[in-house]
C-alpha positions in Angstrom: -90.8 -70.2 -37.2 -91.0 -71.2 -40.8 -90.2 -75.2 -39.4 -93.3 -75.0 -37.0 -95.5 -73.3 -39.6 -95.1 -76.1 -42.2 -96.0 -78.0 -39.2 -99.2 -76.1 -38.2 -100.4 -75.8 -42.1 -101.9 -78.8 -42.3 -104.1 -78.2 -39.5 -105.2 -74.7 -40.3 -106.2 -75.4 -43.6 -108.5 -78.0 -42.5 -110.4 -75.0 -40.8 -112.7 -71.9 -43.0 -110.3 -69.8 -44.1 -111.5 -66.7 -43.2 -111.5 -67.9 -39.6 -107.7 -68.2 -39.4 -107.5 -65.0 -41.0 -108.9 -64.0 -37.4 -107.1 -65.9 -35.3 -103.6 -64.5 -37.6 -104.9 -60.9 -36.6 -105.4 -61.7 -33.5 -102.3 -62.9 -32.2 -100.5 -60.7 -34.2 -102.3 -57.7 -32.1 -101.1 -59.7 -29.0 -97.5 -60.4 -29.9 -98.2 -63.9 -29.5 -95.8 -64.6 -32.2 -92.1 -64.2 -31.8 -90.8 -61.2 -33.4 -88.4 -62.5 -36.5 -86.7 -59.3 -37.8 -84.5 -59.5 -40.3 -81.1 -58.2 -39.9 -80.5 -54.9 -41.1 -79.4 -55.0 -44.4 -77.2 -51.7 -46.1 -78.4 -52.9 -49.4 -81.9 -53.0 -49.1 -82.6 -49.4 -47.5 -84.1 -46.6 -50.4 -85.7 -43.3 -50.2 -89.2 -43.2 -51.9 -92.1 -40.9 -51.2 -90.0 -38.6 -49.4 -89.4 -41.5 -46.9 -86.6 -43.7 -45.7 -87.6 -47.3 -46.5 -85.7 -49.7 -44.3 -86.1 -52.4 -46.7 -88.4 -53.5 -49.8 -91.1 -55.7 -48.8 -94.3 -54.7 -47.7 -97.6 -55.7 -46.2 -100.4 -55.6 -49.3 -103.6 -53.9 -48.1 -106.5 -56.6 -47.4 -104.5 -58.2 -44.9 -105.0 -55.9 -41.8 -108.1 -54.1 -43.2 -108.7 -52.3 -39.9 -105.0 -51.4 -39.0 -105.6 -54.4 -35.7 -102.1 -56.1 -36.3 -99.6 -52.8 -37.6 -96.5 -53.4 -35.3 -96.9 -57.0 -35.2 -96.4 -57.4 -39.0 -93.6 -55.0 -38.7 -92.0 -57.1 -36.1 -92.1 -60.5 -38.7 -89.8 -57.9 -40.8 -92.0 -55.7 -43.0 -90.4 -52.5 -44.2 -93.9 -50.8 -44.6 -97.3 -51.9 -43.8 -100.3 -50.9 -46.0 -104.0 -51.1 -43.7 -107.3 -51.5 -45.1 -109.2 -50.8 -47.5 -111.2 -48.7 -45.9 -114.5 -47.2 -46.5 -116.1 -43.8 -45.0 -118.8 -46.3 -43.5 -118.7 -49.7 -42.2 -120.2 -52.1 -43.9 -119.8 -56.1 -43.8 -119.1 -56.5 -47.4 -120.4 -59.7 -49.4 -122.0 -62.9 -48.0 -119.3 -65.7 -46.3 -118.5 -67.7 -48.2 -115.7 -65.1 -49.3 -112.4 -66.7 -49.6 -111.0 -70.0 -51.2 -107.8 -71.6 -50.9 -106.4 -72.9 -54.4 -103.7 -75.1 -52.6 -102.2 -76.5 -55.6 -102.2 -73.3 -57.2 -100.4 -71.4 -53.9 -103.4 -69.1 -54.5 -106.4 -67.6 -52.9 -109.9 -66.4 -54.6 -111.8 -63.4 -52.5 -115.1 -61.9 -53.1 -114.8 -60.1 -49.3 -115.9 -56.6 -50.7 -114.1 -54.1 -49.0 -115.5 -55.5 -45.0 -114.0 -53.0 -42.8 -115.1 -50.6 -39.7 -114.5 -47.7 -41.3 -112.6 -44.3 -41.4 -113.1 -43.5 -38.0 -112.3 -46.5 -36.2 -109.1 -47.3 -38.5 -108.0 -43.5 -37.6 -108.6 -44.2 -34.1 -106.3 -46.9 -34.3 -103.9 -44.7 -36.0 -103.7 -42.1 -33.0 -103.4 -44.5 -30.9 -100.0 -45.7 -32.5 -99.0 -42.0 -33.3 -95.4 -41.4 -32.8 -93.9 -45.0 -33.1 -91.9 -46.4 -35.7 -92.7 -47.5 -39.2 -93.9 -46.6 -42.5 -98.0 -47.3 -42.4 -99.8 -46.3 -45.6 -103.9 -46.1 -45.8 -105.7 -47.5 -48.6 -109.0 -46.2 -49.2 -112.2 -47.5 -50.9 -115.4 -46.2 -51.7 -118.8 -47.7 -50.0 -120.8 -50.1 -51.7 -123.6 -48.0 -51.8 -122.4 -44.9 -52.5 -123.9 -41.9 -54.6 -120.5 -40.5 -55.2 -117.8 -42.5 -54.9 -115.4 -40.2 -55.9 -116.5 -38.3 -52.7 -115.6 -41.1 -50.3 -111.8 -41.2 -52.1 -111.7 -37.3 -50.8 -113.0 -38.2 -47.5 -110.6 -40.9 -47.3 -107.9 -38.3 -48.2 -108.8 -36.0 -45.8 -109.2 -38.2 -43.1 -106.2 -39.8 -42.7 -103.6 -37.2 -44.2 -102.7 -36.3 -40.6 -101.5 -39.8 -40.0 -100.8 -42.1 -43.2 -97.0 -41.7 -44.6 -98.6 -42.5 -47.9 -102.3 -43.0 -49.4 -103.3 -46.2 -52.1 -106.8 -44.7 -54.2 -107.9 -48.5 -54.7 -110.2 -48.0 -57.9 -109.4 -52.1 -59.1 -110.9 -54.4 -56.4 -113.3 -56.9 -58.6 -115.5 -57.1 -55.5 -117.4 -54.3 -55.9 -119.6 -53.6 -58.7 -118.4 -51.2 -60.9 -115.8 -49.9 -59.2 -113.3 -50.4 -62.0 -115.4 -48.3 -63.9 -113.2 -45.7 -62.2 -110.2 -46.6 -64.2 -111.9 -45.2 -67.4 -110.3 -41.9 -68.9 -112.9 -39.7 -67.7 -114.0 -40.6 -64.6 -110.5 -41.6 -63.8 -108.9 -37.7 -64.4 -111.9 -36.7 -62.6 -111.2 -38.5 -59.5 -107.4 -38.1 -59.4 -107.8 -34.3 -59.6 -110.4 -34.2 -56.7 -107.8 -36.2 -55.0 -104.8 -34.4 -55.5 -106.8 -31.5 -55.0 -107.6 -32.7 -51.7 -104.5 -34.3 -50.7 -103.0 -30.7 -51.5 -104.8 -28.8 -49.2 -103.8 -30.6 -46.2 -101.1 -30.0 -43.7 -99.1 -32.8 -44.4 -99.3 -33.5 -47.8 -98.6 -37.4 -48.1 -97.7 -38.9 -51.0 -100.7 -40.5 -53.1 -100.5 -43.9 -54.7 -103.0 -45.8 -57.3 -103.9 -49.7 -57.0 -104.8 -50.7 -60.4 -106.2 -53.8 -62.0 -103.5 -56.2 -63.9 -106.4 -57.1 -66.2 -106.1 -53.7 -68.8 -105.1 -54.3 -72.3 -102.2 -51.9 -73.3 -104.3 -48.9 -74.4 -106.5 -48.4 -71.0 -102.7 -49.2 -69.2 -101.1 -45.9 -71.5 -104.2 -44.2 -70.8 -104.1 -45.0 -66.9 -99.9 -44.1 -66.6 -100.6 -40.7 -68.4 -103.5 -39.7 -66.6 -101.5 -40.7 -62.7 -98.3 -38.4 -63.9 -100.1 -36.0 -65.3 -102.3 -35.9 -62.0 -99.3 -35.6 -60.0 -99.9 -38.9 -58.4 -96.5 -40.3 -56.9 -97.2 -43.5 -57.6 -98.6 -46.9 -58.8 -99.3 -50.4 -57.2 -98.9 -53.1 -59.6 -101.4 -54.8 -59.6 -104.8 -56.1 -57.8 -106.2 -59.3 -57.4 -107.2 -60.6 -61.2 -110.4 -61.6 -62.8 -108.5 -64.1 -65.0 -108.0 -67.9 -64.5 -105.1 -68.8 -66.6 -103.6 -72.0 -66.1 -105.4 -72.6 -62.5 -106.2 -76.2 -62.2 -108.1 -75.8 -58.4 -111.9 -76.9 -58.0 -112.1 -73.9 -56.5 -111.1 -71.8 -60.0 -114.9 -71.3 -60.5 -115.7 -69.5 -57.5 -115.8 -65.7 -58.2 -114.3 -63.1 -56.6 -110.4 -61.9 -57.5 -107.6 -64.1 -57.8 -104.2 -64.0 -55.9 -101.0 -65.9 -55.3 -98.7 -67.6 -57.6 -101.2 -67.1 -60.7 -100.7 -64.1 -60.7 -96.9 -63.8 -60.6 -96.1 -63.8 -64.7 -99.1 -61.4 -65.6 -98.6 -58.5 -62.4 -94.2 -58.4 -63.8 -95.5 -57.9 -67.6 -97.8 -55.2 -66.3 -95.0 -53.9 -64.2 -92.5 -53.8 -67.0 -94.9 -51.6 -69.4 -95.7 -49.1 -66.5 -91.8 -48.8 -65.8 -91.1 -48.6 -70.0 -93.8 -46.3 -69.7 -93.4 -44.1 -66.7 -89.8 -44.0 -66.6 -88.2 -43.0 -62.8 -91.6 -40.4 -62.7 -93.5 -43.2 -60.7 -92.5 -44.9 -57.6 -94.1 -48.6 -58.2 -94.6 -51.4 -55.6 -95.2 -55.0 -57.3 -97.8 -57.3 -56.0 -98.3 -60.7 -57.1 -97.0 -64.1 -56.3 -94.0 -63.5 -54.3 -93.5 -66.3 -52.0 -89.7 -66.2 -52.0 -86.4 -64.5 -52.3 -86.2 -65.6 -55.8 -89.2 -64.2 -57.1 -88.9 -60.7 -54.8 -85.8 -60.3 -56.8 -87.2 -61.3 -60.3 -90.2 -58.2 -59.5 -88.2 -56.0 -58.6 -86.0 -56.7 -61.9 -89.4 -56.3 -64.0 -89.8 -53.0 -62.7 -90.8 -52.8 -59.1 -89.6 -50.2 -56.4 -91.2 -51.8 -53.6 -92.2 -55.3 -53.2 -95.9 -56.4 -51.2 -96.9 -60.0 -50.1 -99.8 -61.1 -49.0 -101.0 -64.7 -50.1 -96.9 -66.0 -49.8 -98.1 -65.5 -46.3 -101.1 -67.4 -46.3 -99.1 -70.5 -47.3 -95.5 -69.8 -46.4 -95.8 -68.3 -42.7 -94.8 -65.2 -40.5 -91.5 -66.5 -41.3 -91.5 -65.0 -45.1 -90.3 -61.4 -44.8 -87.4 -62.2 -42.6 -86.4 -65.0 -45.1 -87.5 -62.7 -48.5 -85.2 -60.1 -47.2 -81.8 -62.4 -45.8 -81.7 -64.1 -49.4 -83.2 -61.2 -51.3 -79.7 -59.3 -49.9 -77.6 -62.0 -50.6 -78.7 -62.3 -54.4 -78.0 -58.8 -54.7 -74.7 -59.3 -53.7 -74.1 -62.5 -55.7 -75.4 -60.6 -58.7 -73.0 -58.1 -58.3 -75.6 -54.8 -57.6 -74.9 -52.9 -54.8 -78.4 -51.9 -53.9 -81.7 -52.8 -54.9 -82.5 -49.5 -56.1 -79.8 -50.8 -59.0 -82.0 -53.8 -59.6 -84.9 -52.0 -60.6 -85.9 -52.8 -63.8 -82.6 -54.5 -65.3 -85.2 -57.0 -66.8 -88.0 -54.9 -67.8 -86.8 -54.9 -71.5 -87.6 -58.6 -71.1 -90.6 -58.9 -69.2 -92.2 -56.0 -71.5 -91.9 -58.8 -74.8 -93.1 -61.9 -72.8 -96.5 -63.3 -73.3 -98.9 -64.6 -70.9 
């Protein structure tokens, strides 16, 4: 598949891009695309969040934002899928325009702001996939408009606790104003503890997760890790898209909205590496950031990273990334001598915790 994609690119990328982004979703809800699983490698399993991950490397949230495409992205080889964001309410988010290819930067600039159906369609979607395999986590968002946002994080909680194996509070997208506010100390304890609070008086009790920005200096980062472990929050997702532009050369560099892709690659492992020097094992933490290859799945996960998630790799490497991440991510193990990748996590963070942008 990988052949043909390098094939197609050329012609997609002569169309919008937010257009192929349909047509992706749409025949990945159709099984139009062969299924490319990688084999099944011993090495790569872990148990996280109370679950039995088959392998690393995950679907980011902003892909599927309405949970359209869930077993055809884990048919390309996904060990775990992450839907949305989603908001209580619909809404259509900000004016197209929305997203930018940066092709000499393997990078993408969005400004989509949180477009989605909302909680009730996504859940319906959900129910309607109930019982098959795969680990699918929610992330939530709060509406635009909102009086309370903090509100719409416990209505997200509540409303998909029967049915998410694990929950992202995504408090760093750069789409939507003042939504990062929400990191702050205050506000931030505030929320977590209406979310826990939430979370904890549900049947299921799902594992909670926070998506934070990779644009915090290192006293706002101490202050975020302290207030998540002291919340009880399982976990952290290292990091969103950023509002920085360093070293990207693409017309397009101008544009707002938050950058992805290879950009971001060296600043998301630094942040990675001070959460794990930080957090210790007392935070299960998925890496995002410019992973378009075995190579540099490996060199996050070394920084720091439990779990691994990809999203513009795909854009400009094809369906055929996981199933190639995860065949040469397994043989690097092996030729580096660890046994499993839970052994790999964070042999390098000593490093990456030194290195400068």
């Amino acid at each position: 598949m990988s052949h043909l994609y390098r094939f197609l690119r050329p012609v997609l990328f002569q169309i919008e891009p937010e257009r192929v982004h349909r047509l992706a979703i749409h025949a990945l809800a159709n099984n139009w695309l062969p299924r490319e699983a990688a084999d099944s490698h011993a090495s790569l399993r872990q148990p996280l969040l109370g679950l039995d991950f088959p392998n690393p490397i995950g679907m980011a949230a902003g892909f599927d934002k309405d949970g359209e495409a869930v077993d055809g992205l884990l048919g390309l080889g996904f060990g775990f899928v992450e839907v949305g964001t989603v908001t209580p309410r619909a809404q259509k988010g900000n004016p197209r325009p929305r997203l930018f290819r940066l092709r000499g930067d393997q990078a993408l600039i969005n400004r989509l702001g949180f477009n989605n159906h909302g909680h009730e369609d996504l859940h319906k979607r959900l129910v309607a996939r109930k019982g098959k395999k795969g680990i699918v986590g929610v992330n939530i968002g709060a509406n635009r408009d909102s009086v309370d946002r903090a509100e719409d994080y416990v209505l997200g909680i509540k409303r998909f606790s029967d049915l998410a194996d694990y929950l992202t509070i995504n408090i760093s997208s750069p789409n939507t104003p003042g939504l990062r506010d929400l990191q702050e100390k205050a506000a931030l304890d505030d929320l977590l503890k209406r979310v826990v609070d939430a979370r904890d008086s549900t049947l299921r009790r799902p594992p909670v997760l926070l998506k934070i920005a990779p644009d915090l200096d290192d006293a706002a980062l101490d202050a975020i890790v302290d207030s998540t472990i002291g919340a009880g929050i399982e976990g952290m997702i290292v990091s969103n898209t950023t509002i920085a532009r360093d070293g990207v050369r693409h017309a397009n560099a101008s544009e707002a909205g938050g950058l992805s892709g290879w950009p971001l690659m060296r600043r998301s492992n630094i942040m990675i590496a001070k959460v794990r020097k930080r957090a210790g094992r007392q935070l299960v933490l998925v890496g995002v950031g410019g992973v378009h290859s075995p190579e540099l799945a490996y060199v996050k996960i070394a920084a720091g990273a439990d779990l691994v998630q990809l999203y513009t790799g795909l854009i400009y490497e094809g369906p055929g990334l996981p199933k190639r991440t995860l065949d040469g991510l397994a043989k690097l193990l092996a030729r580096s001598g660890y046994a499993t990748v839970a052994d790999l996590v964070g042999s390098d963070a000593d490093r990456w915790v030194k290195a400068r942008l």
